[in-house]
Biopython code that builds the backbone (N, CA, C, O; Angstrom):
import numpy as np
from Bio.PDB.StructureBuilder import StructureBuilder

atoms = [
    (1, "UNK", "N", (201.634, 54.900, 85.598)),
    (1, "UNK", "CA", (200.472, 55.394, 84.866)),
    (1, "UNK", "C", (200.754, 56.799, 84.349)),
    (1, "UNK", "O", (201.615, 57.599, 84.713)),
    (2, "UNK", "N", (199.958, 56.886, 83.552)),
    (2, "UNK", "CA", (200.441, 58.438, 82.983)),
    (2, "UNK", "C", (199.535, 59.282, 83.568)),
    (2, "UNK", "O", (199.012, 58.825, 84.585)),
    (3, "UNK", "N", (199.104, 60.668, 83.137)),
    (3, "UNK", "CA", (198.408, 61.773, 84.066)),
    (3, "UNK", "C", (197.250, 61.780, 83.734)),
    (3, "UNK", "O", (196.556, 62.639, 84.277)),
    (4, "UNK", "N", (196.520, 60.762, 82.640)),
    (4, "UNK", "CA", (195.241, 61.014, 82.238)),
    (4, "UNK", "C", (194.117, 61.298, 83.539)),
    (4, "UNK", "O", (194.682, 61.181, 84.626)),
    (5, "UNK", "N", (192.882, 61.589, 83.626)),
    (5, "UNK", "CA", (192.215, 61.348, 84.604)),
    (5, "UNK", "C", (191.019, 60.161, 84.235)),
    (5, "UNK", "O", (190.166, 59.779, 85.036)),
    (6, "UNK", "N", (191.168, 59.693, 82.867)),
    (6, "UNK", "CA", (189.735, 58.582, 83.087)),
    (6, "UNK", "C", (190.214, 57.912, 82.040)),
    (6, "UNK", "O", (190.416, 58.660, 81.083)),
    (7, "UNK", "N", (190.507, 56.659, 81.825)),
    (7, "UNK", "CA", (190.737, 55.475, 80.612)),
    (7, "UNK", "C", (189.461, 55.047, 80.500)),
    (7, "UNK", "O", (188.548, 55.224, 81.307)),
    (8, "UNK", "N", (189.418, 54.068, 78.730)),
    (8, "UNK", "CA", (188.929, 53.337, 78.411)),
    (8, "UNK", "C", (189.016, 52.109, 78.466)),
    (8, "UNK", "O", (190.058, 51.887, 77.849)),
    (9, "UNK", "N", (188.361, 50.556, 79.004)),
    (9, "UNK", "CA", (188.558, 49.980, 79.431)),
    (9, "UNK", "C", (190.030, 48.877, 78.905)),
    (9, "UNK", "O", (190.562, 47.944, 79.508)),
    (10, "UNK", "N", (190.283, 49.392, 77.770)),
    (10, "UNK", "CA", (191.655, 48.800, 77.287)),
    (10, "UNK", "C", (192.704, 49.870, 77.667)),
    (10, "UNK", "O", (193.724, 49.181, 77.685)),
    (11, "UNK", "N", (193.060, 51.037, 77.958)),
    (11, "UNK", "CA", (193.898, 51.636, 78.064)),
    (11, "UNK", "C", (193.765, 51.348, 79.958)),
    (11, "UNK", "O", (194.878, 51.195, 80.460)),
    (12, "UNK", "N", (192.698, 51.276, 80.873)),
    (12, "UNK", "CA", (192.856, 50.727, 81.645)),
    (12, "UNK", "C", (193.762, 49.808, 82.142)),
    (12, "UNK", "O", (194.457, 49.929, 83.151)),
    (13, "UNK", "N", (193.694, 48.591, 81.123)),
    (13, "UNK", "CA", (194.028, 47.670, 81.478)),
    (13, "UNK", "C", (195.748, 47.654, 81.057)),
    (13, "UNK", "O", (196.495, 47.010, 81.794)),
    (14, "UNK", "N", (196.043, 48.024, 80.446)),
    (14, "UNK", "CA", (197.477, 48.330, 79.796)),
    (14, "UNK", "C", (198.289, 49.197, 81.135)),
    (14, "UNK", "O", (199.329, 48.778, 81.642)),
    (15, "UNK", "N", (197.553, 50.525, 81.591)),
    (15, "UNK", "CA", (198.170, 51.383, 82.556)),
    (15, "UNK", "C", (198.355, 50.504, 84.073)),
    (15, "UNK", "O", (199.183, 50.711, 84.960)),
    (16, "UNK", "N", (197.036, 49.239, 83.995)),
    (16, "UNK", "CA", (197.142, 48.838, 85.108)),
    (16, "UNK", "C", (197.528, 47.687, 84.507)),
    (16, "UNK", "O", (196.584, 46.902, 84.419)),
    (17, "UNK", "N", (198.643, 47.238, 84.016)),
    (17, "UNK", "CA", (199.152, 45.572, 83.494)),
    (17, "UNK", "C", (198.357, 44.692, 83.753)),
    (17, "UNK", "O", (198.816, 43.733, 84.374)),
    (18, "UNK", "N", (197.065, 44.674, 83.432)),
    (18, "UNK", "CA", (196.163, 43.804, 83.640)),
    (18, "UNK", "C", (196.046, 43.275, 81.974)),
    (18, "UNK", "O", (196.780, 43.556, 81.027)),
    (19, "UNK", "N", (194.665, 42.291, 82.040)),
    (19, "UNK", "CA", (194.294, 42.025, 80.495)),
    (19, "UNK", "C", (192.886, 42.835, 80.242)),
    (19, "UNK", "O", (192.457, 43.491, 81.191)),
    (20, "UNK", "N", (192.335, 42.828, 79.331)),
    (20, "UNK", "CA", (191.080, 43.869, 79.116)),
    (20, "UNK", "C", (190.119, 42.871, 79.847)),
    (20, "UNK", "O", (189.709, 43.297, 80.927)),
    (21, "UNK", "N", (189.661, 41.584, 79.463)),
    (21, "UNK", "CA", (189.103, 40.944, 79.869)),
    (21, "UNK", "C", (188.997, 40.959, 81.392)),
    (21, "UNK", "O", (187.927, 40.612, 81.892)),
    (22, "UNK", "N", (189.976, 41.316, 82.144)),
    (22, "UNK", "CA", (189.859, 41.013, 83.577)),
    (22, "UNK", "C", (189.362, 42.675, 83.759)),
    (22, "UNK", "O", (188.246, 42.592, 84.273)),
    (23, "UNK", "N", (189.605, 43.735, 83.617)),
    (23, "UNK", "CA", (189.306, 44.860, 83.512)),
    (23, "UNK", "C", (187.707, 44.819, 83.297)),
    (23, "UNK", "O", (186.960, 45.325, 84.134)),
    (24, "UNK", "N", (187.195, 44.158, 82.068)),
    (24, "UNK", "CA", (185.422, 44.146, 82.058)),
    (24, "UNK", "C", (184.915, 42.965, 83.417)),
    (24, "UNK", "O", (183.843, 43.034, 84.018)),
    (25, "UNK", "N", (185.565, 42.350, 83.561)),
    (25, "UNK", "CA", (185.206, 41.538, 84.847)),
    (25, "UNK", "C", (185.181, 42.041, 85.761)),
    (25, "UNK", "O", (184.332, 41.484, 86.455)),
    (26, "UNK", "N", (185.670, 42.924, 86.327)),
    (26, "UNK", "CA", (185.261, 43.598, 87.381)),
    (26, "UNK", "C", (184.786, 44.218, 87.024)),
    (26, "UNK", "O", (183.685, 43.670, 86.973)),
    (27, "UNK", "N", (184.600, 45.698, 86.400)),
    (27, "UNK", "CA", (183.211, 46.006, 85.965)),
    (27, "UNK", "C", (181.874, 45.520, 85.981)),
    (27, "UNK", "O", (180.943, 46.149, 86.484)),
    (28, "UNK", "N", (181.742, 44.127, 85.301)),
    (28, "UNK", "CA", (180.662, 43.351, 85.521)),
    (28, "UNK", "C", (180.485, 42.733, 86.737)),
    (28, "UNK", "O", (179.365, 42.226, 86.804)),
    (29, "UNK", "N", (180.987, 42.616, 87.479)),
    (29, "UNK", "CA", (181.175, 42.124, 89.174)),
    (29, "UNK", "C", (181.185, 43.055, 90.089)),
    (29, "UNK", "O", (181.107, 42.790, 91.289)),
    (30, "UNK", "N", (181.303, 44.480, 89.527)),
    (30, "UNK", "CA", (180.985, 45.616, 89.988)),
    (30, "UNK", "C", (182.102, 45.660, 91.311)),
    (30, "UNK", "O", (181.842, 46.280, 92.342)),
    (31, "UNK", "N", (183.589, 44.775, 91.073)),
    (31, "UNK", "CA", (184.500, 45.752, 92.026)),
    (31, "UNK", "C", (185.007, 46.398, 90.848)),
    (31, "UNK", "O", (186.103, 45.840, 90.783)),
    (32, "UNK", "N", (184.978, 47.066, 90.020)),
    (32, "UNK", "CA", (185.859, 48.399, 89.701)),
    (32, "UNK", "C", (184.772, 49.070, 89.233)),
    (32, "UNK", "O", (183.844, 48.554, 88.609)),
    (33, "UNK", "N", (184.904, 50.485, 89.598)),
    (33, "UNK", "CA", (183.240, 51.241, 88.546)),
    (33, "UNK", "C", (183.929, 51.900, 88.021)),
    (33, "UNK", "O", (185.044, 52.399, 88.174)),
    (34, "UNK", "N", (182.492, 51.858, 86.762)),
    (34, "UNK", "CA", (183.142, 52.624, 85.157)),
    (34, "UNK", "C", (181.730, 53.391, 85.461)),
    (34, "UNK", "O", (180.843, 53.310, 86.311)),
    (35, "UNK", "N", (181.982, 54.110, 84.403)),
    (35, "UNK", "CA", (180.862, 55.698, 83.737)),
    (35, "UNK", "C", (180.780, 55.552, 82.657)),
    (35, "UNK", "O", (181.670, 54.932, 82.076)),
    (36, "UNK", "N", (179.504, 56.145, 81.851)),
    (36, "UNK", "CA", (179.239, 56.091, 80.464)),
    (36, "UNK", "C", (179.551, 57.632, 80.290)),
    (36, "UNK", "O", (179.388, 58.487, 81.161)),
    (37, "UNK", "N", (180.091, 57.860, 78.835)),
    (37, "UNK", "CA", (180.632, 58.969, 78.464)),
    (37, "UNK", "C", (180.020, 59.054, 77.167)),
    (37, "UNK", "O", (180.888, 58.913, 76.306)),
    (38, "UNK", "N", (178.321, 59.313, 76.442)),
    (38, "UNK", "CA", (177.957, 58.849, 75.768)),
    (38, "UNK", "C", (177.958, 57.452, 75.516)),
    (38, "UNK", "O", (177.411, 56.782, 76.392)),
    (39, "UNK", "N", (178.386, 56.898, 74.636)),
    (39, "UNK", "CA", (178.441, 55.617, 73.991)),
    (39, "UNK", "C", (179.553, 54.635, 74.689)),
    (39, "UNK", "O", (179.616, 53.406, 74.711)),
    (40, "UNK", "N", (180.670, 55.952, 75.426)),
    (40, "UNK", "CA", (181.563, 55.173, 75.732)),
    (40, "UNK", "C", (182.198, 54.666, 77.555)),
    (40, "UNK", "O", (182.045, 55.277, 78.613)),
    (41, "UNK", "N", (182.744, 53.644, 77.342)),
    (41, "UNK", "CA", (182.837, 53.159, 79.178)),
    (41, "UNK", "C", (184.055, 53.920, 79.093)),
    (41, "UNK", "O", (184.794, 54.035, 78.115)),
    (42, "UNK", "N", (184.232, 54.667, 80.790)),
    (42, "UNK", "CA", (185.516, 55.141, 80.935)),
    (42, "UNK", "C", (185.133, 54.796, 82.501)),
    (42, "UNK", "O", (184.072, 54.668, 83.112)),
    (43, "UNK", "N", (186.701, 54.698, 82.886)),
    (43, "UNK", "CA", (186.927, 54.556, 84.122)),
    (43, "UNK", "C", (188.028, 55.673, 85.054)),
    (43, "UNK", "O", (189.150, 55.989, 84.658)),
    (44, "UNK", "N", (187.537, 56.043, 86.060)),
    (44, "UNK", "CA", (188.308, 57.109, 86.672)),
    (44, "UNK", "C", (189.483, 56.504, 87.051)),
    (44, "UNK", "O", (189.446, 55.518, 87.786)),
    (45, "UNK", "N", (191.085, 57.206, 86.432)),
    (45, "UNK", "CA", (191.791, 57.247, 87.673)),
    (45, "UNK", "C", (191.538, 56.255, 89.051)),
    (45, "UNK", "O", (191.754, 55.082, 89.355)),
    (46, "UNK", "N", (190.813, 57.736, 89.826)),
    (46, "UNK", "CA", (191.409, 56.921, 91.372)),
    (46, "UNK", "C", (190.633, 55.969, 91.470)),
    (46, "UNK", "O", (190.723, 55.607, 92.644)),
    (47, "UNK", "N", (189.340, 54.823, 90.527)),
    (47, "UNK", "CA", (188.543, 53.728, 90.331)),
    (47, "UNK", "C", (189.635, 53.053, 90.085)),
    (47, "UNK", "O", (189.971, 52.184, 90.890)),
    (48, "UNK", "N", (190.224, 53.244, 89.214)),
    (48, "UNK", "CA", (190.988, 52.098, 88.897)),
    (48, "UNK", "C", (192.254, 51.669, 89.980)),
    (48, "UNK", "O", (192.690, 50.532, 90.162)),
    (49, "UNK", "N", (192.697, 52.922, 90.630)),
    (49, "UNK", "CA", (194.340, 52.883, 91.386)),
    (49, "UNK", "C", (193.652, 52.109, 92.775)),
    (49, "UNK", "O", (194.308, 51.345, 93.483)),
    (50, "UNK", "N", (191.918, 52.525, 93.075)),
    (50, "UNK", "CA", (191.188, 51.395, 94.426)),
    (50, "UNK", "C", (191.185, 49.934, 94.111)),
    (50, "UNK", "O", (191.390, 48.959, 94.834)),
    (51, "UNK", "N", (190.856, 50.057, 92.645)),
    (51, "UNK", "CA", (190.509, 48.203, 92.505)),
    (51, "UNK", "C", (192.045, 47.534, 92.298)),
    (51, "UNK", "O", (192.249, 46.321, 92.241)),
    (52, "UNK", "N", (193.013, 48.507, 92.204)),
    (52, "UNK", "CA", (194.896, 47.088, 91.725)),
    (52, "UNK", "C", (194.571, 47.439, 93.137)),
    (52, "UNK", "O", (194.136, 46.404, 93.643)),
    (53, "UNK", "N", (194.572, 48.637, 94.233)),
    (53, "UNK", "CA", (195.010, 48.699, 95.563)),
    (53, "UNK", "C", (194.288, 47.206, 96.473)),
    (53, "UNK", "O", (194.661, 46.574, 97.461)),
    (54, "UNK", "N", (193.187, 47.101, 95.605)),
    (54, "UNK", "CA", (192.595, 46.057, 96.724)),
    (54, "UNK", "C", (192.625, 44.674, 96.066)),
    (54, "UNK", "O", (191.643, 43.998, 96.375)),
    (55, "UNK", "N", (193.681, 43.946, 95.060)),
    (55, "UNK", "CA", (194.043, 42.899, 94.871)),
    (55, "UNK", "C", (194.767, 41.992, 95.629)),
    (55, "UNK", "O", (195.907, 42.343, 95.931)),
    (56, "UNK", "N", (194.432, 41.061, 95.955)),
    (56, "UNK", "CA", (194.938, 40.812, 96.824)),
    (56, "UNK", "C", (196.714, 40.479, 96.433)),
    (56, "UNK", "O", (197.236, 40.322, 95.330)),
    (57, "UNK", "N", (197.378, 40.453, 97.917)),
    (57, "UNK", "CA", (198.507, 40.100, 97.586)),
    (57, "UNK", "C", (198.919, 38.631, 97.259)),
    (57, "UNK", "O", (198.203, 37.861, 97.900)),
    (58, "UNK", "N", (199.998, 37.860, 96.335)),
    (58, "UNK", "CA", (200.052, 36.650, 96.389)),
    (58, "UNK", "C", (200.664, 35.769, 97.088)),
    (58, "UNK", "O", (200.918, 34.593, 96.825)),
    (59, "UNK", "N", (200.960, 36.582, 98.270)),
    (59, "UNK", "CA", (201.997, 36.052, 99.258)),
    (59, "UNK", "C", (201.063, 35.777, 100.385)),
    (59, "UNK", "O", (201.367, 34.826, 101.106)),
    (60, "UNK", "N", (200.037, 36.407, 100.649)),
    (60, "UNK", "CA", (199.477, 36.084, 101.772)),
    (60, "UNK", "C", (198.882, 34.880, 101.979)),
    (60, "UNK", "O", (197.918, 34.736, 101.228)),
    (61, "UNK", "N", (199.120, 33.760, 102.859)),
    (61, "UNK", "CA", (198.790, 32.977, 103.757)),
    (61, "UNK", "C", (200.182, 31.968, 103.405)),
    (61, "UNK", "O", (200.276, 30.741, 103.441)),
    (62, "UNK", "N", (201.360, 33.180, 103.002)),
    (62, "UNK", "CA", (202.848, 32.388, 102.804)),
    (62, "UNK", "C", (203.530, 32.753, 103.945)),
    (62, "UNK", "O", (202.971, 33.698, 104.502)),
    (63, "UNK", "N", (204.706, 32.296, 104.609)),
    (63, "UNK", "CA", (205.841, 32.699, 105.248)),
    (63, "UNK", "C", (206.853, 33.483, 104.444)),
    (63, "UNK", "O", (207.526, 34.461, 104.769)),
    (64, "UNK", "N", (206.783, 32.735, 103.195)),
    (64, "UNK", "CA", (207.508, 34.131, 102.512)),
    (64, "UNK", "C", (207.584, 33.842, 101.093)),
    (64, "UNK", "O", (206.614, 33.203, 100.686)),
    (65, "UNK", "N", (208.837, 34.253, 99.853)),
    (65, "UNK", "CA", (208.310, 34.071, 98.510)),
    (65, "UNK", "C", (208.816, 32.734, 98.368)),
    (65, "UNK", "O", (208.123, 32.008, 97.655)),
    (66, "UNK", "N", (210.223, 32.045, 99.048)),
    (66, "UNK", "CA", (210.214, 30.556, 98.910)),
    (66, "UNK", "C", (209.076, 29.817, 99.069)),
    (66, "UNK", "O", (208.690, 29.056, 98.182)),
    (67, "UNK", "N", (208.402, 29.985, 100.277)),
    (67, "UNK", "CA", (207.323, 28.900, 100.421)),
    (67, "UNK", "C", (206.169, 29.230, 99.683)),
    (67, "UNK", "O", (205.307, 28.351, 99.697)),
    (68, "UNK", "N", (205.947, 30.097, 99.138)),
    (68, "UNK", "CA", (205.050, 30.319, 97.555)),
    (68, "UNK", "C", (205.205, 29.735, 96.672)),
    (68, "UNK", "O", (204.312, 29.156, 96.055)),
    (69, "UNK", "N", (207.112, 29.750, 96.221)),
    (69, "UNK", "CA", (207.161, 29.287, 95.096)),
    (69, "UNK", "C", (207.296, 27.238, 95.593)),
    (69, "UNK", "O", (207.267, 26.222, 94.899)),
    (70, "UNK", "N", (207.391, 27.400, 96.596)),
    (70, "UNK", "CA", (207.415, 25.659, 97.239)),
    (70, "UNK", "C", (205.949, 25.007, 96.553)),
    (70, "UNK", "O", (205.887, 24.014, 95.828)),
    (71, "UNK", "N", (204.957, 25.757, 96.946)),
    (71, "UNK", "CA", (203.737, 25.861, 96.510)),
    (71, "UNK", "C", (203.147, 25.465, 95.123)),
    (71, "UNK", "O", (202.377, 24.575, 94.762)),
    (72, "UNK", "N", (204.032, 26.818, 94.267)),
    (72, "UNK", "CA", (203.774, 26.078, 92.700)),
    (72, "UNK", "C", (204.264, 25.479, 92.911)),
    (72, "UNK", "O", (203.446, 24.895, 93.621)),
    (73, "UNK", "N", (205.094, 24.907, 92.973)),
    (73, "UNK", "CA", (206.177, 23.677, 91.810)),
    (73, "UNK", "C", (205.276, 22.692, 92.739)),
    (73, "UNK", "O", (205.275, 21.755, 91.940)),
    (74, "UNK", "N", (204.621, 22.277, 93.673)),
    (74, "UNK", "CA", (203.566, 21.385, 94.167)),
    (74, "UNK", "C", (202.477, 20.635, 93.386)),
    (74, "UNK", "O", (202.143, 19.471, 93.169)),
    (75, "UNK", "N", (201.908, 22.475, 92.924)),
    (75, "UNK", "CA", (201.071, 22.684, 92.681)),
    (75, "UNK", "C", (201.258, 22.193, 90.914)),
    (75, "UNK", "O", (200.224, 21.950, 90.292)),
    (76, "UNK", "N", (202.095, 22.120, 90.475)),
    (76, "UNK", "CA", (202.708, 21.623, 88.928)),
    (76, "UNK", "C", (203.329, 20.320, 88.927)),
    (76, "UNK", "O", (203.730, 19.666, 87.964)),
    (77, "UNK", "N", (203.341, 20.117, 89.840)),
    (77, "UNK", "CA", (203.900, 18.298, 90.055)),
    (77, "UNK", "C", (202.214, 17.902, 89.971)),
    (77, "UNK", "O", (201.682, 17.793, 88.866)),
    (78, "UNK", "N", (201.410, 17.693, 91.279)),
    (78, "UNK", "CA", (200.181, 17.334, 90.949)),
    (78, "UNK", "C", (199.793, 17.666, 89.639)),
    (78, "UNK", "O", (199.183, 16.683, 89.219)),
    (79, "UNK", "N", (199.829, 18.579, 88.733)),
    (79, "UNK", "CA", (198.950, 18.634, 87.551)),
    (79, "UNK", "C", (199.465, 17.865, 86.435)),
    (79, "UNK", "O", (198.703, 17.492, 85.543)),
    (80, "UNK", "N", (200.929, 17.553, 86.420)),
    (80, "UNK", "CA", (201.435, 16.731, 85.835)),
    (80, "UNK", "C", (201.574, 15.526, 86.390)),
    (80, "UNK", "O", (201.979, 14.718, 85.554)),
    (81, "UNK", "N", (201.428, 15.117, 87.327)),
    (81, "UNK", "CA", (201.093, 13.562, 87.544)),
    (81, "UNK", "C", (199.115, 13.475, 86.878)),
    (81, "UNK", "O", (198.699, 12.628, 86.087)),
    (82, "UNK", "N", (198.517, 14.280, 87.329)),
    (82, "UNK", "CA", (197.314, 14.083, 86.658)),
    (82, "UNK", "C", (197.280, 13.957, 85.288)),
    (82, "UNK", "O", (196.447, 13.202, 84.785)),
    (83, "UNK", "N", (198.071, 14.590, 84.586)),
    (83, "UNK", "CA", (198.111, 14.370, 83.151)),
    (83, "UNK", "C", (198.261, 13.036, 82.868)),
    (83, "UNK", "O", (197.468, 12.332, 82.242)),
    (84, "UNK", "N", (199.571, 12.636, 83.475)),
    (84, "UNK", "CA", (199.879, 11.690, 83.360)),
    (84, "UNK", "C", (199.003, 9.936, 83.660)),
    (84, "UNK", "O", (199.160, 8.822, 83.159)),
    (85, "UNK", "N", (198.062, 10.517, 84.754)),
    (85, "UNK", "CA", (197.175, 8.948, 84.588)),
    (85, "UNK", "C", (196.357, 9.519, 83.491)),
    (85, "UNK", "O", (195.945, 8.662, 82.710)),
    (86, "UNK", "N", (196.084, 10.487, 83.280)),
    (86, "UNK", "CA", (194.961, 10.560, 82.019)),
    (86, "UNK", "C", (195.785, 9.821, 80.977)),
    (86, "UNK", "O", (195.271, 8.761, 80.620)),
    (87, "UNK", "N", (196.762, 10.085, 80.495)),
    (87, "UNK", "CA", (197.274, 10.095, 79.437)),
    (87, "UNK", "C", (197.658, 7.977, 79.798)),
    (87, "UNK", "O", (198.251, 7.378, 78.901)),
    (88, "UNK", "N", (197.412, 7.509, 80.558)),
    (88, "UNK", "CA", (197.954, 6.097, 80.937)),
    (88, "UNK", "C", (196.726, 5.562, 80.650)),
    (88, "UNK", "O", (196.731, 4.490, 80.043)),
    (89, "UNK", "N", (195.501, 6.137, 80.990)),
    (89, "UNK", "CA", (193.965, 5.700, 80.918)),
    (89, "UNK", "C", (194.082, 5.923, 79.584)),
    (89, "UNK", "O", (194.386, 4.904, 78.965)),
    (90, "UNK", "N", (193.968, 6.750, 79.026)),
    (90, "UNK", "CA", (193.778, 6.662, 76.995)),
    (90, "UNK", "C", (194.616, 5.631, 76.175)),
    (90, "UNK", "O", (194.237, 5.228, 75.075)),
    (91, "UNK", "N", (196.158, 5.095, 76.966)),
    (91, "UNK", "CA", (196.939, 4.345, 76.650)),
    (91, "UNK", "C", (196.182, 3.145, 76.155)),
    (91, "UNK", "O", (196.172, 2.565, 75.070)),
    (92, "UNK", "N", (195.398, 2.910, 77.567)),
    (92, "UNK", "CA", (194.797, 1.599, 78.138)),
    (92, "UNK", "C", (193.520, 1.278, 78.160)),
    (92, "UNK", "O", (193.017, 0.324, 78.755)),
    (93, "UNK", "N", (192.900, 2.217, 77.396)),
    (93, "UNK", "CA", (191.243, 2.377, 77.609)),
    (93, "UNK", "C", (190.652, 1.219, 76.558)),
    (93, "UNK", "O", (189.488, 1.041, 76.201)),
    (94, "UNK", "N", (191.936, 0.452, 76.167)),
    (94, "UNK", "CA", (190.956, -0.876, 75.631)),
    (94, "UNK", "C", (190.822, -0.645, 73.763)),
    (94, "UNK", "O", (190.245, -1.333, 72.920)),
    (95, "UNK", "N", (191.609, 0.590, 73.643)),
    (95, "UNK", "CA", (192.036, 0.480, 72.109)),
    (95, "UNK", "C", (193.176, -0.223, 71.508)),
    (95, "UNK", "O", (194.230, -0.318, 72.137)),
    (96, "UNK", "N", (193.048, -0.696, 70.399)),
    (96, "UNK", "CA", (194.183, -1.230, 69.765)),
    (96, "UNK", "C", (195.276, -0.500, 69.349)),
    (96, "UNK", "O", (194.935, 0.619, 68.968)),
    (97, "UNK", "N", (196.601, -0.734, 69.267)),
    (97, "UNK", "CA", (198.022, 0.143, 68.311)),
    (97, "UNK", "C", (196.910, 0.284, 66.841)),
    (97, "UNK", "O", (195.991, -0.438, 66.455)),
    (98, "UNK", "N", (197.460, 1.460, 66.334)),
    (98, "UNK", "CA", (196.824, 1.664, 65.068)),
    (98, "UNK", "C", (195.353, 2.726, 65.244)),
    (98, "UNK", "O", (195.326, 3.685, 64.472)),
    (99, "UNK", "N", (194.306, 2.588, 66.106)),
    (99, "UNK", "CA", (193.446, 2.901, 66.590)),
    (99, "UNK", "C", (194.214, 4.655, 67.061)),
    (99, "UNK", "O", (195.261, 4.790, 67.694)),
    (100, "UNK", "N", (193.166, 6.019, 66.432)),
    (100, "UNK", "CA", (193.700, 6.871, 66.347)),
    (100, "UNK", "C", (193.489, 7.203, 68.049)),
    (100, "UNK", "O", (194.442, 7.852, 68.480)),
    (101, "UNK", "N", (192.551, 6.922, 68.982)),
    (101, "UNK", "CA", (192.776, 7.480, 70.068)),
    (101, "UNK", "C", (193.741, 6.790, 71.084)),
    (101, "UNK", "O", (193.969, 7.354, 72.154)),
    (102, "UNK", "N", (194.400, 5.413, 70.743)),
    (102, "UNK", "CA", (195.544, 5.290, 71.079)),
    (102, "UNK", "C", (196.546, 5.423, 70.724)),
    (102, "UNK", "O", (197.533, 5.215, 71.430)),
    (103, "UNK", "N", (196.592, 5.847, 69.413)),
    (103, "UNK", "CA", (197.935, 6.564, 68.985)),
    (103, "UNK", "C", (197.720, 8.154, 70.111)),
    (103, "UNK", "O", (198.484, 8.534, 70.998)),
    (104, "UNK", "N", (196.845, 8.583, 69.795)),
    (104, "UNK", "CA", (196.718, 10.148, 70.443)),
    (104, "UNK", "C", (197.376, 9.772, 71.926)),
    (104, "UNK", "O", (198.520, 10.142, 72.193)),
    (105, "UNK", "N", (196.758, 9.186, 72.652)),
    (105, "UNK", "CA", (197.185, 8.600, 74.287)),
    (105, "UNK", "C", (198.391, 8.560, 74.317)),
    (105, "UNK", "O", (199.115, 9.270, 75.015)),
    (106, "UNK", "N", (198.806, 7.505, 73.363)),
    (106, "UNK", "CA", (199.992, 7.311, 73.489)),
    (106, "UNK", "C", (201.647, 8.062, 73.347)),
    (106, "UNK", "O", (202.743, 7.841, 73.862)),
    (107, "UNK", "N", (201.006, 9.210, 72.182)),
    (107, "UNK", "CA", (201.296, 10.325, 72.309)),
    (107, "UNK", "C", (201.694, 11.577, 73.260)),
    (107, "UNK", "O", (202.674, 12.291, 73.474)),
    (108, "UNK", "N", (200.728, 11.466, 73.582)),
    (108, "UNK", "CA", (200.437, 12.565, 75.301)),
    (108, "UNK", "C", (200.852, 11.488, 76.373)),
    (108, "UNK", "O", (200.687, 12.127, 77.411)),
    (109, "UNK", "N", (201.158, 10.620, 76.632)),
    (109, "UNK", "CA", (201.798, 9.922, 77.585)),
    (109, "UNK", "C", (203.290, 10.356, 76.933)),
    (109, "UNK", "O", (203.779, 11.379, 77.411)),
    (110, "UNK", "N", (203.978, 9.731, 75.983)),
    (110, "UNK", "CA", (204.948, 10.368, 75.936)),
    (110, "UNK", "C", (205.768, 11.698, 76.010)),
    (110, "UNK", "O", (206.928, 11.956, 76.330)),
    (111, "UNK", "N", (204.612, 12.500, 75.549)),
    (111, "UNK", "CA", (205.327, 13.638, 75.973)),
    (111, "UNK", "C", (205.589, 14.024, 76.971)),
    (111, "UNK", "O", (206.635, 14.599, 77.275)),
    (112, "UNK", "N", (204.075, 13.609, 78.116)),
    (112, "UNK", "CA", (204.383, 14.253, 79.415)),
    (112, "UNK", "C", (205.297, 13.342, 80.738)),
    (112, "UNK", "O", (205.614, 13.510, 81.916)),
    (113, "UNK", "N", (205.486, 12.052, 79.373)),
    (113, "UNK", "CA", (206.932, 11.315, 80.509)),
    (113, "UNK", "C", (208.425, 12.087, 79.836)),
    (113, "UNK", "O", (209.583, 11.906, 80.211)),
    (114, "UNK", "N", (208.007, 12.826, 78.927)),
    (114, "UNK", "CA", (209.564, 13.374, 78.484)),
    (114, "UNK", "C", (210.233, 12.487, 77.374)),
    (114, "UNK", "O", (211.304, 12.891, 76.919)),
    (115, "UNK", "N", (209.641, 11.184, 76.841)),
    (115, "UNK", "CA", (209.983, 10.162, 75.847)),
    (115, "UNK", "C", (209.653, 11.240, 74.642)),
    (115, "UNK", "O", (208.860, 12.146, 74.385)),
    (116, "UNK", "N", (210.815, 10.527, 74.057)),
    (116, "UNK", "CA", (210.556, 10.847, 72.637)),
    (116, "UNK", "C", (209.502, 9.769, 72.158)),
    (116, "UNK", "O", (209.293, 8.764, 72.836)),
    (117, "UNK", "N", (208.864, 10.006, 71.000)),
    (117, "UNK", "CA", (207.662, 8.791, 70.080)),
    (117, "UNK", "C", (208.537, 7.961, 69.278)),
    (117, "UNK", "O", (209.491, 8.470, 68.691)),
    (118, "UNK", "N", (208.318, 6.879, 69.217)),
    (118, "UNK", "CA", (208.972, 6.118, 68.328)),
    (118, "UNK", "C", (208.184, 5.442, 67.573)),
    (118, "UNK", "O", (207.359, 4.739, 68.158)),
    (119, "UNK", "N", (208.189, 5.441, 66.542)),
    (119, "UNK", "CA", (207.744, 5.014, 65.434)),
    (119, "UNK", "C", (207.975, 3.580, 64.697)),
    (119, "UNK", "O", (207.449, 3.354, 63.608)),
]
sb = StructureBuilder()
sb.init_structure("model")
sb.init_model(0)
sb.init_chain("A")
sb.init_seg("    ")
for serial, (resi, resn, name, xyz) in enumerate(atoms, 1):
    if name == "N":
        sb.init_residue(resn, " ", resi, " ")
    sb.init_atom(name, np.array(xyz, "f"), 0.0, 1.0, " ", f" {name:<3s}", serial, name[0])
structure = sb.get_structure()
């Protein structure tokens, strides 16, 4: 961070690699406090260096960063097998070839089996 003593809620979010959006979210959830400066929101310094201090960490309730990352790739297998019956249900939902929401299905099934489309 640089030496300022109070950002605006985008320079906030930049000093603290956050997005602005998550920056007004806490604000509005009232873990980070801001001040009005006239017209404008600013946030102190040591407001902002309490609310990254009290994020949580993403390791905790891990043994360590393998079994985190064991975690995603779990956690991305399930979401891609879910795709995947969706995309088997639109296949099969009782439309005909030609019919644009089984072309679409059929589509998104292929991609997320890794097939190329054939035509």
């Amino acid at each position: 961070m640089d030496d300022r003593i109070a950002f605006t809620p985008r320079q906030a979010a930049e000093a603290a690699s956050l997005t602005e959006p998550q920056i007004w979210g806490a604000i509005t959830s009232q873990k980070l406090q801001a001040h009005m400066a006239g017209d404008r929101v600013v946030i102190l310094r040591t407001d902002l260096e309490r609310f990254v201090a009290s994020l949580p960490n993403p390791l905790d309730g891990y043994d360590s960063v393998e079994a985190h990352r064991e975690a995603e790739l779990r956690d991305h297998a399930a979401k891609r097998e879910r795709g995947r019956k969706i995309a088997t249900t639109l296949m099969t939902s009782g439309s005909l070839p030609g019919d644009p929401g089984f072309e679409r299905g059929k589509a998104i099934a292929a991609k997320l089996l890794g097939r190329s489309q054939k035509t």
